[in-house]
C-alpha positions in Angstrom: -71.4 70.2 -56.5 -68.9 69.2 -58.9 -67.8 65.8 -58.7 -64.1 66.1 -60.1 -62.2 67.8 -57.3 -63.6 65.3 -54.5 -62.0 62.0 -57.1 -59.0 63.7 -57.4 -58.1 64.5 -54.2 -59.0 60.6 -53.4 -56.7 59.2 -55.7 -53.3 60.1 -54.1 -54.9 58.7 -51.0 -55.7 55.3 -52.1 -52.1 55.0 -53.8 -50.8 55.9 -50.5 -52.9 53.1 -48.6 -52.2 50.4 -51.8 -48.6 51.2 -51.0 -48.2 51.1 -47.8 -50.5 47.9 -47.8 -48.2 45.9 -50.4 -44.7 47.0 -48.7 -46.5 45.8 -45.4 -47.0 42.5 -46.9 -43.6 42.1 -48.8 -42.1 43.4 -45.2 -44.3 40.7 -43.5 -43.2 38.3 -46.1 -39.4 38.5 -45.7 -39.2 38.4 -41.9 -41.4 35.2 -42.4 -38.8 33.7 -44.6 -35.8 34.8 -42.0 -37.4 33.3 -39.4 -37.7 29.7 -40.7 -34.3 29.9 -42.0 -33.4 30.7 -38.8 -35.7 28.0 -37.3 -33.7 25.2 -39.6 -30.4 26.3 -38.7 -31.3 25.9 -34.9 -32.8 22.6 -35.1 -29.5 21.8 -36.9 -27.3 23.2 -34.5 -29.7 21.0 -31.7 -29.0 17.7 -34.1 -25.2 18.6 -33.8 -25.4 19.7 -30.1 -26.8 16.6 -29.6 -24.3 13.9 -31.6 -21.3 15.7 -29.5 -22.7 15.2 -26.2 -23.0 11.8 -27.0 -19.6 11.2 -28.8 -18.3 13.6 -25.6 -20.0 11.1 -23.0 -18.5 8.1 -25.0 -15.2 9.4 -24.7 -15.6 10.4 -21.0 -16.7 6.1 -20.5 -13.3 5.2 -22.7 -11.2 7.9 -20.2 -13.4 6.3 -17.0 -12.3 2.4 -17.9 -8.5 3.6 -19.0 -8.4 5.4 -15.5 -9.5 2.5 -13.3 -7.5 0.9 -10.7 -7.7 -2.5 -12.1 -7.1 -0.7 -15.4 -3.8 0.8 -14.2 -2.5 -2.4 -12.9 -3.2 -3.9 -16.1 -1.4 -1.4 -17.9 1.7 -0.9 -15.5 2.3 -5.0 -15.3 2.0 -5.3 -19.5 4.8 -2.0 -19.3 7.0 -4.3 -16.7 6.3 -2.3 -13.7 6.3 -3.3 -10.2 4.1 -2.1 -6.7 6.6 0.3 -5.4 8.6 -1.0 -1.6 7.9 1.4 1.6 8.3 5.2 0.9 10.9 7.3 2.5 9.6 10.7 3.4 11.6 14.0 3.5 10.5 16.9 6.2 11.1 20.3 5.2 14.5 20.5 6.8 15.7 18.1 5.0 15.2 15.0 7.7 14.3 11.4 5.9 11.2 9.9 7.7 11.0 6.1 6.9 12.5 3.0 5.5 12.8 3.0 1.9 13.0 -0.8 0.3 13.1 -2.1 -3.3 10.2 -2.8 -4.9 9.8 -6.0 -6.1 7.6 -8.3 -8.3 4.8 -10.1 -6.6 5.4 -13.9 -7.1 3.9 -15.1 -10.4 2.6 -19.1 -10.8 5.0 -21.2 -12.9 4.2 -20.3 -17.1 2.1 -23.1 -18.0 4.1 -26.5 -19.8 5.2 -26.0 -23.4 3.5 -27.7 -25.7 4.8 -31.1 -27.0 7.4 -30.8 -29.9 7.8 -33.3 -32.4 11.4 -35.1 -32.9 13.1 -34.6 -36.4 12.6 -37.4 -38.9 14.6 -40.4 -38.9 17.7 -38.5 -40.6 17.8 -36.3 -38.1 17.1 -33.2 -40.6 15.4 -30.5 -38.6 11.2 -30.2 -39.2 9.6 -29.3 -42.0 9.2 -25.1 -42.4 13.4 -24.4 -41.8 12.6 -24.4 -38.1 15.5 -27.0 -36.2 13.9 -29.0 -33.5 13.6 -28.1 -29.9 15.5 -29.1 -26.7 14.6 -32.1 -24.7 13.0 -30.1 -21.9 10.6 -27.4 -21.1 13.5 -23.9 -20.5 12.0 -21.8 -18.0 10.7 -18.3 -19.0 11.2 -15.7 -16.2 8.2 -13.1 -16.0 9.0 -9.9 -17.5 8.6 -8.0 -14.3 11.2 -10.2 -12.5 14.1 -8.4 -13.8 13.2 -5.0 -13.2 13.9 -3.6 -9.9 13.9 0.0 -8.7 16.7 1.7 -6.6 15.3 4.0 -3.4 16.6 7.5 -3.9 19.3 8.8 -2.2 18.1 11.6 0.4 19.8 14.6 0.1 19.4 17.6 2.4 19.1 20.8 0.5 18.1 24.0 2.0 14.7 25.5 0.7 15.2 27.8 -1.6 14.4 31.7 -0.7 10.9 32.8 -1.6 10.5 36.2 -3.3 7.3 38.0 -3.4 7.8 39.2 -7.2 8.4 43.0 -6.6 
């Protein structure tokens, strides 16, 4: 038998196999890459995920104390504001329910003294640093909140206004 037909006939073959052996491994190669690149963006996007939910719960602590009752109060007596009197309520036609009164400022303890001044010098010039001396006495400070008072509304009757259903 001859021998140069059969090695021939091999040859396309085994280029065939060689080639589809290599573009398996180059195929194998590149999906391998994609899927650690994708692997660092995810742990990334984790790290990320993970520094907003804490800054997010940090700010939800800072809206939590600002939102407090005690908080409020704070907040409301540094802005001058006052508990509000007895409420007036108006029924839907237009009747007033209740009292309203003034709201006024809960009684405050007197400030605390002044501190002691010192008397001009012996010529009577006023103290050193342009400042001129201070009065005899102690002058009492009212508490901001003292001077604001708030007015009850005035009811007025007013029908309801007709509803339409948007057609």
């Amino acid at each position: 038998m001859p021998s140069g037909p059969s090695t021939a006939a091999r040859t396309p073959f085994v280029l065939l196999v060689v080639l589809l052996l290599g573009g398996g491994l180059i195929t194998l190669l590149l999906l391998n890459s994609s899927l650690n690149q994708g692997s660092f963006k995810l742990s990334e996007l984790k790290k990320k995920t993970t520094e907003l939910t804490d800054e997010e719960q940090a700010l939800q602590r800072d809206v939590d104390d600002y939102s407090a009752p005690d908080a409020l109060e704070r907040r409301a007596r540094e802005l001058g504001m006052v508990p509000g009197g007895s409420p007036a309520f108006l029924d839907p036609d237009g009747t007033v329910r209740g009292k309203p009164s003034k709201a006024s400022a809960p009684q405050q303890p007197d400030p605390a003294p002044a501190a002691p001044v010192t008397p001009p010098d012996a010529t009577g010039s006023p103290l050193p640093g342009g400042s001129a001396p201070a009065s005899p006495g102690p002058t009492p400070v009212d508490p901001p909140w003292s001077t604001v008072e708030t007015t009850p509304a005035t009811p007025t009757t007013t029908a309801p206004a007709p509803t339409t259903s948007g057609r």
